[in-house]
ZAROTOR-562359 format. One record per residue (C-alpha): x, y, z. Coordinates in steps of 0.02 Angstrom, whole numbers, always signed. Example, Ala and Ser with C-alpha at 12.3 -4.5 7.8 and 13.67 -1.06 7.14 Angstrom:
# residues 2
KOLDO;+615;-225;+390
KOLDO;+684;-53;+357
//
This chain:
# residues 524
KOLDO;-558;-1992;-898
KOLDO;-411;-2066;-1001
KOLDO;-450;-1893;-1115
KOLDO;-402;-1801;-955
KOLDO;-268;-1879;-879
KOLDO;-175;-1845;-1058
KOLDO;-234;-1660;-1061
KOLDO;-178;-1591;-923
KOLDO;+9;-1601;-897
KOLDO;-14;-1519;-1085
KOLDO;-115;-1381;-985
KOLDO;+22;-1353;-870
KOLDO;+173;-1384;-991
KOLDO;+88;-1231;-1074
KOLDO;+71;-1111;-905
KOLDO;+247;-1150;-831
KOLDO;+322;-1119;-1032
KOLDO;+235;-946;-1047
KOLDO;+314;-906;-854
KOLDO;+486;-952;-907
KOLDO;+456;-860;-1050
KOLDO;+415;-684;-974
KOLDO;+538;-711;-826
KOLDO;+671;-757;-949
KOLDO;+654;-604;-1068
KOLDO;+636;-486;-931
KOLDO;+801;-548;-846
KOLDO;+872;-531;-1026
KOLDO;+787;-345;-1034
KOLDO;+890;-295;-870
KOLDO;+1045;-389;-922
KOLDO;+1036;-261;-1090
KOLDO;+950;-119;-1029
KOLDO;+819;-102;-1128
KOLDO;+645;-65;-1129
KOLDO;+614;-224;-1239
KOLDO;+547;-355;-1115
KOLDO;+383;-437;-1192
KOLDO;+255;-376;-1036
KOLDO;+317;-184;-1070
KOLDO;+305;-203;-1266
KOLDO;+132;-267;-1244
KOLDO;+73;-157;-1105
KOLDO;+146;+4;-1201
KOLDO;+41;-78;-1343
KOLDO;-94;-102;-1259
KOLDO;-128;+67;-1159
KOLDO;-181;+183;-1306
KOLDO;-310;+53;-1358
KOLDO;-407;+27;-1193
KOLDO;-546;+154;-1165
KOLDO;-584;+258;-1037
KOLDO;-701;+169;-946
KOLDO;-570;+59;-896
KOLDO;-434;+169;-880
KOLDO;-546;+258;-734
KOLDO;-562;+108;-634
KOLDO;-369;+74;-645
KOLDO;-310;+220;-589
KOLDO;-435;+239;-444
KOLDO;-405;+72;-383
KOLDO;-212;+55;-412
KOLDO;-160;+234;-414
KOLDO;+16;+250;-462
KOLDO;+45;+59;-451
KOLDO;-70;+57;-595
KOLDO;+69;-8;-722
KOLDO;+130;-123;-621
KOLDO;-51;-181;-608
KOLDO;-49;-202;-777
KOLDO;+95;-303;-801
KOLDO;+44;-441;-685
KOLDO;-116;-430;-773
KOLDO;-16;-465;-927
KOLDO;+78;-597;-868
KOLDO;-72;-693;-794
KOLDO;-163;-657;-963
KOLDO;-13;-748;-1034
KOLDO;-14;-907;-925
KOLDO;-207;-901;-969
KOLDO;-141;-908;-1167
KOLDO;-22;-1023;-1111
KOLDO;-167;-1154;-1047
KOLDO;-260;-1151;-1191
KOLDO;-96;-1173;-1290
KOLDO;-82;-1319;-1194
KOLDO;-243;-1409;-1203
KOLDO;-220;-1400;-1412
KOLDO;-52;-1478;-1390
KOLDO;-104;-1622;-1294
KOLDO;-185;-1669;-1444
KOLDO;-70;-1578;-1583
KOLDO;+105;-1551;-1504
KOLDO;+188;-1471;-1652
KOLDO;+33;-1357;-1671
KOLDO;+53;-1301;-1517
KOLDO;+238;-1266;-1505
KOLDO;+210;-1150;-1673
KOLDO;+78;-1048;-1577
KOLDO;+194;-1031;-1423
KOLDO;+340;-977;-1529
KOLDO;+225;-874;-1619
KOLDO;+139;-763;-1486
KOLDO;+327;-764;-1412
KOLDO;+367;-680;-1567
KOLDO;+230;-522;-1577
KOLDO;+312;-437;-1424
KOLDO;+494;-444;-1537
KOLDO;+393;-389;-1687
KOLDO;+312;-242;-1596
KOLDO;+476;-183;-1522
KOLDO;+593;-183;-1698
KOLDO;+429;-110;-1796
KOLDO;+461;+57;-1662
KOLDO;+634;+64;-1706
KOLDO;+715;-15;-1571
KOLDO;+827;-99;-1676
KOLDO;+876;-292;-1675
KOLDO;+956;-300;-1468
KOLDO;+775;-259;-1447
KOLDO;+723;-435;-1514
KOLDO;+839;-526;-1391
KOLDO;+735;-539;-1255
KOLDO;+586;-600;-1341
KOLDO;+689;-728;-1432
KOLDO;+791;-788;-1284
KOLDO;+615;-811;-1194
KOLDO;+546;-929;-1334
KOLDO;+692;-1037;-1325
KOLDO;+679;-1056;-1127
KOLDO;+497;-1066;-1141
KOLDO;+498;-1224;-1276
KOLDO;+623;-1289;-1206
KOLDO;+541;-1307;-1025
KOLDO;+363;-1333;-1124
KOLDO;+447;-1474;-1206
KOLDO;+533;-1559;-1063
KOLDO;+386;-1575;-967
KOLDO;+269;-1647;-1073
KOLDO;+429;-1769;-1102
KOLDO;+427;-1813;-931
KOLDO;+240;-1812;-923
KOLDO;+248;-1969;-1061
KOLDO;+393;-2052;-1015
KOLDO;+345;-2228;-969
KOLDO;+431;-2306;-802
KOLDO;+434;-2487;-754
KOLDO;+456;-2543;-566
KOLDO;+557;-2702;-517
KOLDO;+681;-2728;-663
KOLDO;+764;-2899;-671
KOLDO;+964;-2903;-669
KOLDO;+967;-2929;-848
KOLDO;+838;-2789;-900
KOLDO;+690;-2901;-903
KOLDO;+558;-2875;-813
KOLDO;+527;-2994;-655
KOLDO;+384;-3107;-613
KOLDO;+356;-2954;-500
KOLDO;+337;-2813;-618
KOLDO;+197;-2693;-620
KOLDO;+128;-2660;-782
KOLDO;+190;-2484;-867
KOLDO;+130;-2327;-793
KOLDO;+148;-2142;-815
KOLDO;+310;-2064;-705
KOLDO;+236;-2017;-537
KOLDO;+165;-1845;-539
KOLDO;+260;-1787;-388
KOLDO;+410;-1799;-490
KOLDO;+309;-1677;-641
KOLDO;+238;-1558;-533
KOLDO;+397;-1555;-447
KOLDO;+474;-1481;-602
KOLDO;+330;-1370;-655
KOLDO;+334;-1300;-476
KOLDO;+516;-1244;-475
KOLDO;+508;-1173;-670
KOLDO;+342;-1076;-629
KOLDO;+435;-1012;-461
KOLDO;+581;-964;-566
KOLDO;+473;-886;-705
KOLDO;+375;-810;-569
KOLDO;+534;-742;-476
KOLDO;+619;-664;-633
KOLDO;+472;-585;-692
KOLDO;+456;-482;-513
KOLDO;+678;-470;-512
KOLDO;+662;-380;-685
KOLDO;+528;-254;-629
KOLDO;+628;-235;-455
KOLDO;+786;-177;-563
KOLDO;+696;-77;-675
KOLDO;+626;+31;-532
KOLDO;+772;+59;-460
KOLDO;+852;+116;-619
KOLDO;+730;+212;-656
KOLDO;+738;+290;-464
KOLDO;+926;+315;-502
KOLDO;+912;+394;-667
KOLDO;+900;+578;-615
KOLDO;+1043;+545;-476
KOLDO;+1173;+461;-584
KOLDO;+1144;+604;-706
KOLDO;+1308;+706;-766
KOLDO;+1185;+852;-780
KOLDO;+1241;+1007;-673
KOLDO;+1101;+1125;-613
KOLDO;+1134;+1316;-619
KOLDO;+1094;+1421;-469
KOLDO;+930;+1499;-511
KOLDO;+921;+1687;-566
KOLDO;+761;+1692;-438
KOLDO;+742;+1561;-294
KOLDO;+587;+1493;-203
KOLDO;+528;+1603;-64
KOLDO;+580;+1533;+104
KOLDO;+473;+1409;+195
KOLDO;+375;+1519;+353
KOLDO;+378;+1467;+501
KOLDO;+180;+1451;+499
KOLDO;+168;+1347;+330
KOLDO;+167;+1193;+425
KOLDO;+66;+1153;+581
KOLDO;+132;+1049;+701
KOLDO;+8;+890;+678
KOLDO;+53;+712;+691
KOLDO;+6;+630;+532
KOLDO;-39;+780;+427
KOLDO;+50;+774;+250
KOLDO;+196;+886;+250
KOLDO;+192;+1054;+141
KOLDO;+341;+1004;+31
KOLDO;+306;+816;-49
KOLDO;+466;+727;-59
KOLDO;+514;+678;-220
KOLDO;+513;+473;-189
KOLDO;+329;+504;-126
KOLDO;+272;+617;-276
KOLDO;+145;+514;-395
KOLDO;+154;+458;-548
KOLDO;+32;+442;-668
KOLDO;+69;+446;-855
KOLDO;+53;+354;-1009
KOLDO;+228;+277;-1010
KOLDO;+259;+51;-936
KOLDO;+422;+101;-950
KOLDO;+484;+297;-945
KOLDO;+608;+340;-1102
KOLDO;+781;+344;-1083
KOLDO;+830;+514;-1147
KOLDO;+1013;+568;-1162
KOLDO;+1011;+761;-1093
KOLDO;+1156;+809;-1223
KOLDO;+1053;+742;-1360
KOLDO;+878;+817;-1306
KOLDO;+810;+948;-1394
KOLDO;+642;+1039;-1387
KOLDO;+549;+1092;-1563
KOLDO;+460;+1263;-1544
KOLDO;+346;+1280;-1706
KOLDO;+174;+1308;-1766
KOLDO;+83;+1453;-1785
KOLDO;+232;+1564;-1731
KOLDO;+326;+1695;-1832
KOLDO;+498;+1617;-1774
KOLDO;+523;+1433;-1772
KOLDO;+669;+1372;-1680
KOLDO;+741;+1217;-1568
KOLDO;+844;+1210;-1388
KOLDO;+974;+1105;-1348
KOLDO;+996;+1079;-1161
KOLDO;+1137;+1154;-1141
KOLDO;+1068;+1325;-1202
KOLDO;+925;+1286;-1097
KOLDO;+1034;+1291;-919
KOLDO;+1114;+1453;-996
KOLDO;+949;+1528;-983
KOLDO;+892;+1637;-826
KOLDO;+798;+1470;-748
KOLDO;+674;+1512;-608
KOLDO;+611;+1404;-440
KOLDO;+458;+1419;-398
KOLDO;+326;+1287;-261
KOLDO;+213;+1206;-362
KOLDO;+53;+1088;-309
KOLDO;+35;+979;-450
KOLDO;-163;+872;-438
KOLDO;-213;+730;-556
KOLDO;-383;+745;-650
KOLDO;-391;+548;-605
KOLDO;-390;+602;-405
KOLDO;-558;+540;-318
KOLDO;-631;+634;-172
KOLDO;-500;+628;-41
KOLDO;-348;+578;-149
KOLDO;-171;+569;-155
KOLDO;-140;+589;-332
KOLDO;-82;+757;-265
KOLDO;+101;+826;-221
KOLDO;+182;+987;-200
KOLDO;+384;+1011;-240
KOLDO;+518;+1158;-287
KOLDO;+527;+1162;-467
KOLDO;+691;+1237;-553
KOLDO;+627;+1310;-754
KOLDO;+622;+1429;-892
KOLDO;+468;+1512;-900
KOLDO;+385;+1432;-1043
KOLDO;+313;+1624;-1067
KOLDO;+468;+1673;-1134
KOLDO;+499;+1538;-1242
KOLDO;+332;+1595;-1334
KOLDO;+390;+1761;-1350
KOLDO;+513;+1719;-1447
KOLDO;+427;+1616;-1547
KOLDO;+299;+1735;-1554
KOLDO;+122;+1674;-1584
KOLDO;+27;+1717;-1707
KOLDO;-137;+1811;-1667
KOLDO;-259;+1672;-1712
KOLDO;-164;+1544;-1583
KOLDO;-264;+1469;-1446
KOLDO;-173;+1313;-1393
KOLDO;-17;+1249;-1374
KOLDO;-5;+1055;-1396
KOLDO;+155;+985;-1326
KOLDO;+232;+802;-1386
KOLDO;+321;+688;-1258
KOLDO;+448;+575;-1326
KOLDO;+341;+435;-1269
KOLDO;+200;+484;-1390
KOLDO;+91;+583;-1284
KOLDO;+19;+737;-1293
KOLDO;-63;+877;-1194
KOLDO;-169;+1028;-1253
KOLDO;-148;+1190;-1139
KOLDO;-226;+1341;-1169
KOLDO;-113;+1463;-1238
KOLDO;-162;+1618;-1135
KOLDO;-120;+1514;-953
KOLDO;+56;+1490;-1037
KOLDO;+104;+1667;-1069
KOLDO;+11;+1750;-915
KOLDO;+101;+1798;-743
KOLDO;+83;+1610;-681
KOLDO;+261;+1512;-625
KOLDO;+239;+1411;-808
KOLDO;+413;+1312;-798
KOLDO;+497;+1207;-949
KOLDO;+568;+1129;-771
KOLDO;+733;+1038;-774
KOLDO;+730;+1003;-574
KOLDO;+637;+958;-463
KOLDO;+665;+960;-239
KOLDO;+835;+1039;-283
KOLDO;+892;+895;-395
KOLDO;+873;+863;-597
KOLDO;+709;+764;-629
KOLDO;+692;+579;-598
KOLDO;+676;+486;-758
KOLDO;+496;+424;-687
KOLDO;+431;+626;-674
KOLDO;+492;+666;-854
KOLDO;+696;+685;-863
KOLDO;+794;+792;-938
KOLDO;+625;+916;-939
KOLDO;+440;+934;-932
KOLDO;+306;+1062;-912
KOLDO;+245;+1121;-738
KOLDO;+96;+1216;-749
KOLDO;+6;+1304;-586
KOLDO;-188;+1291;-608
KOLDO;-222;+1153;-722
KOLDO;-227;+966;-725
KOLDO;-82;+866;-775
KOLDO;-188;+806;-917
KOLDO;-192;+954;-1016
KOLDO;-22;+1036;-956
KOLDO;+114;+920;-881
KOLDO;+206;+831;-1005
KOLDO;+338;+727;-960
KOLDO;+482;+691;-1059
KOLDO;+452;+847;-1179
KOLDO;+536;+858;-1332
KOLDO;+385;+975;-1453
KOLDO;+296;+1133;-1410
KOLDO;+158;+1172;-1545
KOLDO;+72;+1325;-1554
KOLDO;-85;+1301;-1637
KOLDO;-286;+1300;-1599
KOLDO;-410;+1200;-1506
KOLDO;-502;+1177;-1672
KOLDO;-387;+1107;-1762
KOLDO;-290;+970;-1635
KOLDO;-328;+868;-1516
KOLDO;-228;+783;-1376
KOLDO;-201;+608;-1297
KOLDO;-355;+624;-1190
KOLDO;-455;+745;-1274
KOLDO;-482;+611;-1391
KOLDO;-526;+496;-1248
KOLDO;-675;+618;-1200
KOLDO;-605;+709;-1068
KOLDO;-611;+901;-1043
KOLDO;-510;+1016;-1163
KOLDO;-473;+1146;-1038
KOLDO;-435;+1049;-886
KOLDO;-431;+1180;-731
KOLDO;-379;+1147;-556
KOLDO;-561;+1133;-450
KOLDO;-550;+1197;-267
KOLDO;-531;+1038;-158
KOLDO;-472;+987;+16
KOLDO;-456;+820;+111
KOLDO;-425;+740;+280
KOLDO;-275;+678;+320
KOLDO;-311;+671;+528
KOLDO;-383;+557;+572
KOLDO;-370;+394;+480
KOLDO;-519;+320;+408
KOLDO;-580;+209;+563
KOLDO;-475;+276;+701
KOLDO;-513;+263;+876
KOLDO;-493;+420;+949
KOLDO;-451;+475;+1133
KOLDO;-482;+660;+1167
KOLDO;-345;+758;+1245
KOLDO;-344;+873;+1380
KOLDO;-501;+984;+1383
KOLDO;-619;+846;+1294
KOLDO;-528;+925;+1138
KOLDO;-508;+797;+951
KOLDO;-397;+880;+821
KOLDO;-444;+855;+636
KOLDO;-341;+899;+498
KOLDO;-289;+902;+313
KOLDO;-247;+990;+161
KOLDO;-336;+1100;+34
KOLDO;-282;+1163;-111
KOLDO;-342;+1293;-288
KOLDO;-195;+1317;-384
KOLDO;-156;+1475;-445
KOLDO;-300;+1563;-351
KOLDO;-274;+1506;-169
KOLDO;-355;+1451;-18
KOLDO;-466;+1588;+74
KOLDO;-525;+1474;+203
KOLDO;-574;+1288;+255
KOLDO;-736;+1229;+358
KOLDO;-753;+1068;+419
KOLDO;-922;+1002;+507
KOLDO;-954;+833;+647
KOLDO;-1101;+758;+587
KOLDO;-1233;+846;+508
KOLDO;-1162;+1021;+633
KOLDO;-1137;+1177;+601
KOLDO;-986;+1206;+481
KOLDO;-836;+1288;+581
KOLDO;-703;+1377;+514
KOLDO;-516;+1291;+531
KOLDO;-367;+1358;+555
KOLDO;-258;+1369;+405
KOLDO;-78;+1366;+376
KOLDO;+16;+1515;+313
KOLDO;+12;+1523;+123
KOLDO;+172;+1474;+48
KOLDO;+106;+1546;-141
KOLDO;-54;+1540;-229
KOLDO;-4;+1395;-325
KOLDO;+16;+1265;-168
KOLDO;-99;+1193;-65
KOLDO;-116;+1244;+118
KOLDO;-135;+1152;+286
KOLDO;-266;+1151;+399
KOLDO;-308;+1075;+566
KOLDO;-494;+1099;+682
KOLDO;-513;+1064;+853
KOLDO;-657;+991;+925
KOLDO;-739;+981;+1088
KOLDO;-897;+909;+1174
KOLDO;-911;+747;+1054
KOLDO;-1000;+604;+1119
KOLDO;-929;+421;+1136
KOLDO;-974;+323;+972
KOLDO;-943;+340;+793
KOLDO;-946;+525;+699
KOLDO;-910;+588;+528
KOLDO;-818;+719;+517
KOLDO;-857;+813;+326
KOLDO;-715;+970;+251
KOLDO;-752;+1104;+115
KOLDO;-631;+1223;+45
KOLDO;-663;+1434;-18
KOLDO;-564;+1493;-132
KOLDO;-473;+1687;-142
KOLDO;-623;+1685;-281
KOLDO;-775;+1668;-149
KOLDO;-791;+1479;-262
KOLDO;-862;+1366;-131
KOLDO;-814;+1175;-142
KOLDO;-964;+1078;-213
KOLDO;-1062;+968;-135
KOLDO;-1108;+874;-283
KOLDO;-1033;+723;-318
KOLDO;-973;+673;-501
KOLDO;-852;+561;-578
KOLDO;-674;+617;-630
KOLDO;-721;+599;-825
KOLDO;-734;+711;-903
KOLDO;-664;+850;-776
KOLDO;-602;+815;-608
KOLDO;-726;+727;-467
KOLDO;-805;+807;-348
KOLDO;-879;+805;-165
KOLDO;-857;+824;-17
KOLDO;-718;+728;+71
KOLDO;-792;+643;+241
KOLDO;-700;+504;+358
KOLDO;-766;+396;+497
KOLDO;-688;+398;+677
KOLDO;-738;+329;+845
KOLDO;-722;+427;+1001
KOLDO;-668;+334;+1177
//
């Protein structure tokens, strides 16, 4: 028991100095903006190195949250490190502060080895000396002997209790309000960062051109009138993110430049500024996640201002043995499109805008590549700074490599939207229950949607009018005649092709899930 009682304030010493350590260097992180805050250094680390059958779960169960997700997981991982830390200093303190300021020091290593440059080692050094500090001041006042009922001249009295250990409310006390400030910092620093990063494409100096060819107007009958339904045109705060980047690169537009090289008979580079010179096009574009499960929302349609990447090949012009192009994100990434979808009739954009303002720093600022038809996977790269033309047997991508599909088209697919999974349901006048949702086959287009109660018949829904063949299209079914009780209500999309939604269910890996979307209701 004695063996105990000495280990763990040691044990907690250790959690509460790896708290104050991440909150610390992430308030530091903000303070300097930077990217340099130990839980993004080791999470940027750490995504290339986990494999897919964890990257899978993530996204399916956190979606675009999935990096903050990781964080926390990071941070707990740390107090975890921090316990064991701990435990082998209750027994060899000066062991243990060496492994603290050690494993303090990795993140600082990792960030200068990239090139960050010294400033990048502040916050990881400004964390170890908070975290020490507070490890060492509690296991201070975790030892500190106290004596009760001093005489006047310092000597005990005939009254005096024997020496004891401080009372622990006074030690958890401490630990409580270090781990709540630890705790605290760590969630102000990501707070900040997301709202820079939501501010980045606002605060911009860039100034968008008027297109050379806008967006068709919006019909009238591209949107039905359906409480709850998603709208037609996502807006850009709801658009999801999922990419490779903790932290999305800070790129100066009057510095960026994009590389066009490779098998091409004329190499050259663009600046931004002879980019907005360029004819730029807008054009609607649904843009779907290979990650999306069955009834997803890693889906979003916006207005997309570009130069057709098309015309960039051409004058580069590839040479006849080309296949692929591989384009490089400043982040590291990489994404392997098939050469002939880049230089057909498709709305291909090296996009600069997006909803009528420049891109958001989170969905790839100053440009990326919008591609109708195809995953995001294989064809939109954020933060592009390298267009490659070259061939499917010679390079691979980020993912390719990871054992997903080189190719990566856009599957027919559709979902319910109305109503939500579990509603009660009254029927309105004339016993009639409206269903609804979206479908979508980039690039080829919706022919029609049927939807089904039960194990029906499958009926045909109305659809919205079609905005272009690269967005997805609303529907909505009405329903009469349905019992009291619980029902299932099942939807399956045709493409312009005659290609029927499958049945068959499959996981996303290695291209795109599929099935058929259903959702439980009750009727009243």
């Amino acid at each position: 028991m004695a063996g105990t009682r000495r280990t763990w304030p040691s044990v907690i010493s250790g959690i509460v100095a790896t708290l104050i350590y991440f909150g610390v260097a992430e308030l530091i992180a903000r303070s300097l903006d930077v990217a340099s805050a130990p839980a993004l250094l080791i999470g940027q680390a750490l995504i290339p190195l986990m494999p897919t059958v964890l990257i899978k779960p993530a996204i399916a169960i956190f979606g675009a949250h999935d990096k903050l997700a990781l964080v926390i997981t990071i941070v707990a991982g740390g107090a975890g490190l921090g316990a064991i830390i701990g435990w082998i200093g209750a027994r060899r303190r000066g062991l243990a502060l060496v492994l603290l300021i050690g494993f303090g020091l990795l993140p600082a290593v990792v960030g200068f080895s990239s090139g960050a440059g010294l400033v990048a080692t502040l916050p990881s050094l400004g964390g170890i000396a908070a975290g020490a500090a507070a490890f060492l001041v509690l296991l201070h006042l975790a030892e500190a002997p106290t004596r009760a009922g001093q005489g006047t001249a310092g000597t005990p009295s005939e009254t005096t209790s024997s020496p004891t250990r401080p009372g622990r409310r006074a030690f958890f006390g401490l630990a409580a309000g270090l781990s709540a400030v630890g705790i605290s910092a760590v969630a102000a620093g990501q707070s900040a960062a997301t709202l820079a990063r939501s501010a980045a494409g606002t605060v911009t100096k860039l100034v968008l051109p008027r297109p050379a060819a806008s967006a068709p107007e919006i019909p009238a009958g591209a949107e039905l009138d359906v409480p709850g339904l998603t709208p037609l045109v996502t807006e850009t705060s709801d658009f999801y993110r999922i990419d490779t980047a903790l932290f999305p690169p800070s790129i100066d537009a009057g510095t960026w430049m994009l590389r066009v090289h490779g098998m091409v008979e004329n190499e050259f580079t663009i600046s931004m500024a002879e980019l907005l010179e360029l004819p730029l096009q807008e054009h609607y574009v649904t843009l779907a996640c290979v990650s999306n499960e069955v009834g997803g929302d890693l889906v979003g349609n916006a207005k997309w201002l570009g130069y057709p990447i098309r015309d960039l090949l051409a004058r580069a012009k590839p040479h006849a043995g080309a296949d692929m192009v591989l384009s490089g994100s400043d982040d590291g990434f990489t994404a392997s499109t098939p050469l002939e979808v880049l230089t057909d009739d498709r709305a291909a954009l090296l996009a600069v805008a997006m909803n009528g303002h420049a891109l958001p720093r989170d969905h790839g600022y100053p440009a990326r590549l919008v591609v109708p038809g195809l995953y995001g996977y294989v064809s939109a790269t954020k933060w592009v700074t390298d267009i490659e033309v070259t061939r499917f047997a010679g390079k691979e991508a980020y993912w390719t490599t990871r054992g997903w599909s080189t190719h990566g088209p856009v599957l027919v697919a559709s979902r319910i939207d109305v109503p939500r999974p579990g509603a009660t349901v009254t029927p309105k006048s004339g016993d009639r229950i409206v269903t609804a949702g979206m479908a979508w086959a980039q690039h080829t287009g919706i022919e029609k949607v049927q939807v089904r109660i039960d194990n029906g018949d499958w009926t045909e829904a109305e659809l919205s009018e079609e905005l272009t063949a690269d967005t997805w299209r609303q529907w909505r079914c009405e329903h009469t005649g349905l019992s009291t009780g619980t029902h299932t209500v099942s939807v399956r999309a045709i493409d312009q092709d005659g290609n029927v939604q499958t049945s068959e269910r499959r996981p996303a890996i290695p291209g795109a899930a599929t099935g058929l979307h259903e959702r439980q209701f009750t009727v009243e």
